[in-house]
N, C-alpha and C positions, 0 to 999 in steps of 0.2 A: 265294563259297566261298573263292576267294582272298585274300579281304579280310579275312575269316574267320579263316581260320588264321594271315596276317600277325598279327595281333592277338592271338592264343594264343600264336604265337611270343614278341611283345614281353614280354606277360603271364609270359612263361615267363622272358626273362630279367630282367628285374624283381624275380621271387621270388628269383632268382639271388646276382643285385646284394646286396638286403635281404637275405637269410641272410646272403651274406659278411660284411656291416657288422655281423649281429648277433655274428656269431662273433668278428668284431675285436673287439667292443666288450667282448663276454665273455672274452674273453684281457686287454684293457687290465686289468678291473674285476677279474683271478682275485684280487688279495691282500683285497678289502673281501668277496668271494664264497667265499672258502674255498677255492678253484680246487687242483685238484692240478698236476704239472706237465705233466703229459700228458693233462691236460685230464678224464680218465675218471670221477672220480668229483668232478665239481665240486660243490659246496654252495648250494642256490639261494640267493640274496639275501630277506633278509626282505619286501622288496618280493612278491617271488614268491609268498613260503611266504603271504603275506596275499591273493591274490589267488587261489592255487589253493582256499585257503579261504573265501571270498566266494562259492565257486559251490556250488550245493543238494547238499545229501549226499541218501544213499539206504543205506537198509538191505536188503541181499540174504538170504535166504537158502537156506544149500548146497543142502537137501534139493530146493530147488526146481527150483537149479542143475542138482543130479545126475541129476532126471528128464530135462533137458533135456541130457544128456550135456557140461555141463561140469564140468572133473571135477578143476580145477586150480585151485581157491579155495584147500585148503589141501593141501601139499605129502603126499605120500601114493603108492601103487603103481600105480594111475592116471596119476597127472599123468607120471609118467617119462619116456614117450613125447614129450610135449608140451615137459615141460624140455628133451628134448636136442634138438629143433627150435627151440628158442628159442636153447640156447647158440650152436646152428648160425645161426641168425638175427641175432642181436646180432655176432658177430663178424665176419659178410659188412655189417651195415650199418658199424660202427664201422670196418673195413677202407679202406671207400670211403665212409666220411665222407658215408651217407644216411642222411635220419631218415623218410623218408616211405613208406612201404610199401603197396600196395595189393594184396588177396588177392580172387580171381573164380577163375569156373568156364566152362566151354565149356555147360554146360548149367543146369538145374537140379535142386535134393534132389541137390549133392555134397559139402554139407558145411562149403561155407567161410564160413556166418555160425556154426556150431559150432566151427571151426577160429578163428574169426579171436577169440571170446571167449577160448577155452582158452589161445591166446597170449598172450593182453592180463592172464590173472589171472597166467600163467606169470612174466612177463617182470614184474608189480606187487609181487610175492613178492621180489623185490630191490630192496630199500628206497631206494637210491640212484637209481633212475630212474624219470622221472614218464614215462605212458603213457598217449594218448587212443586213444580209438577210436568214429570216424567212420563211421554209417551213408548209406551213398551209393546203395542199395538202396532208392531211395525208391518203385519199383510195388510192389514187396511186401517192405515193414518186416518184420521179425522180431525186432528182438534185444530190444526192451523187454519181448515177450514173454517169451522166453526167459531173460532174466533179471529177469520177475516185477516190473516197476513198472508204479506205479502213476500215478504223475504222466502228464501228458498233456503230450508235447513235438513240437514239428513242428519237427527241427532245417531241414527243406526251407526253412521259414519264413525263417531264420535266412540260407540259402544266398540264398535271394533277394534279401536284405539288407532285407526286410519289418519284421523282428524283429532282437533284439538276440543274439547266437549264446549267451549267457552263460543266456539263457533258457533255451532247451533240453541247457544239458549237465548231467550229473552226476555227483557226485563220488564213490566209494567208497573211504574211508580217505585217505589221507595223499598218496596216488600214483596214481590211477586214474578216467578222466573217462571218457563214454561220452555223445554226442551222438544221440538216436533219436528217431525219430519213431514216431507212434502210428497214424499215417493214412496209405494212399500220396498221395503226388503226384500233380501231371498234369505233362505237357510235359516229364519229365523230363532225354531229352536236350540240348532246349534250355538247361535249368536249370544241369544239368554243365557244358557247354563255354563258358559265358556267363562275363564275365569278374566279373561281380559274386559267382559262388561262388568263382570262383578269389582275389577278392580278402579275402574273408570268413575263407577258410583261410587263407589268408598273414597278415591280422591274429590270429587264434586261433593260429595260430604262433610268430607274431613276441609276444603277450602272456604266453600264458602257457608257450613255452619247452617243451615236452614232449621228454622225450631221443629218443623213437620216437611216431610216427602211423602207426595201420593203419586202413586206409579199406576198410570191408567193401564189395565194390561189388558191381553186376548181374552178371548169367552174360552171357558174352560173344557167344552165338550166339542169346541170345535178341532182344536191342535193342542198340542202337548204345550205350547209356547209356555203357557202360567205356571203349570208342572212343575218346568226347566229350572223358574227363576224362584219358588217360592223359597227355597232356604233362605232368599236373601233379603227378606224381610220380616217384619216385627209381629205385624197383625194382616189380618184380611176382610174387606167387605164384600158382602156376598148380593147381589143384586139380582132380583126375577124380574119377571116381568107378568104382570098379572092377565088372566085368561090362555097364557103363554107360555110362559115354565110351570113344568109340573112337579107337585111336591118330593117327586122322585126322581129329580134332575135337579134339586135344591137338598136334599139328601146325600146323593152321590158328592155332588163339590164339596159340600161342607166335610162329608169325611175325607174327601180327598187334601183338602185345606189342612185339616185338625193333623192328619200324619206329617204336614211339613212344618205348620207353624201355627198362631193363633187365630181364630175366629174371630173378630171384634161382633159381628152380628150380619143377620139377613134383612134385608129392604127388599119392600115388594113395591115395585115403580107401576105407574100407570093404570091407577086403580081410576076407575070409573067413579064407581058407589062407595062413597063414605058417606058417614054424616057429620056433620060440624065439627063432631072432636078429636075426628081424626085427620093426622095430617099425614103421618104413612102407618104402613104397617112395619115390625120386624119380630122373628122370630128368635 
């Protein structure tokens, strides 16, 4: 076990290392890349723009979306809520210079492979930043569901480094890739903490440049699966679900969290009773 985590550590600073180099290399290249000077709305390189293109598109549509409560494909009275957790999201990651984001629950049915799409269209609605999103919920997939494909993808495949990762992602529009699987997994925490998923991400990183990744992952008190993978990310969102998770199952995760890596905040989904001015709760 010791030998174990030595190795996740290294793994960890490695991705460390290589982000910093990519970030130098993209500040040297800002005049051939459009680069502004504060780095915010940089221009990918044609290089890029050709390779986000190279991966399978997919045609969504809303109505299918909207059964499945997402509700931020196109900007509307709906999404509101979702934009201002985004704006709030974007400016805590760009604050502290993360791109990696991973959103879980203390249990499960709370909402954060619904939450983690509604962001992912939220945050693609701004044209200037490219956005993946990473099904790591490999005992029970959801999201191909829920957003209605049809293609048959084992992005697990991909993590095992079986497959080639380019296989199972998809593209929607211009700015929006979405990595899922159709089947669960086996073994799956093994799968996570193993240094061959870790390295697979850090290449789908390092290629294709995404300005934010949110990695929809398992409920945290169900299997160790989020445990496995949190060194290998930036921040965490922490989702209950209300009448449902108890504030001492919203306790436990977040310290469980805080020992691997950052908290960005807790969301409580599914509130019944607000009044007008509220649009969620976070703790």
């Amino acid at each position: 076990m010791e030998r174990l985590s030595s190795a996740i550590e290294k793994a960890r600073r490695e991705r460390e290392a290589a982000q910093e180099k990519s970030e130098n290399s993209s500040a040297h290249s800002s005049m051939t890349d459009g680069a502004s000077s504060d780095g915010t709305a940089r221009k990918p390189g044609t290089g890029l723009v050709t390779l986000w293109q190279s991966l399978s598109t997919v045609k969504i549509d809303a109505n299918h979306l909207k059964r499945n409560m997402v509700l931020t494909y196109q900007a509307n009275t709906d999404a509101v809520h979702f934009d201002v957790m985004r704006t709030k999201l974007l400016h805590q990651m760009r604050h502290h210079n993360w791109r990696r984001v991973a959103i879980t629950s203390p249990g499960s049915s709370c909402g954060k492979t619904t939450l983690s799409l509604n962001l992912a269209f939220s945050l693609a609605r701004q044209s200037d930043i490219r956005v993946m999103v990473l099904e790591m919920d490999l005992r029970k997939p959801a999201m191909a569901r829920m957003l209605g494909f049809s293609q048959k993808t084992n992005f697990a495949a991909a993590l095992a480094g079986t497959e080639p990762a380019e296989k199972h992602i998809l593209r929607h529009g211009e700015n929006l890739a979405f990595a899922t699987s159709h089947s669960r997994a086996l073994d799956t925490a093994e799968l996570l903490q193993g240094l061959t998923a870790a390295r697979v991400i850090d290449d789908i990183e390092a290629r294709y440049e995404p300005d934010l990744i949110i990695f929809d992952m398992p409920p945290m008190l169900v299997a160790d699966d989020t445990l496995a993978f949190l060194d290998q990310i930036d921040c965490a969102l922490l989702i209950g679900a209300a009448e449902d998770t108890t504030v001492d199952e919203i306790g436990q995760c977040k310290q469980d969290i805080e020992a691997r890596t950052n908290v960005m905040g807790v969301v409580l989904n599914k509130c019944r009773y607000l009044d007008n001015t509220e649009d969620y709760e976070s703790y």
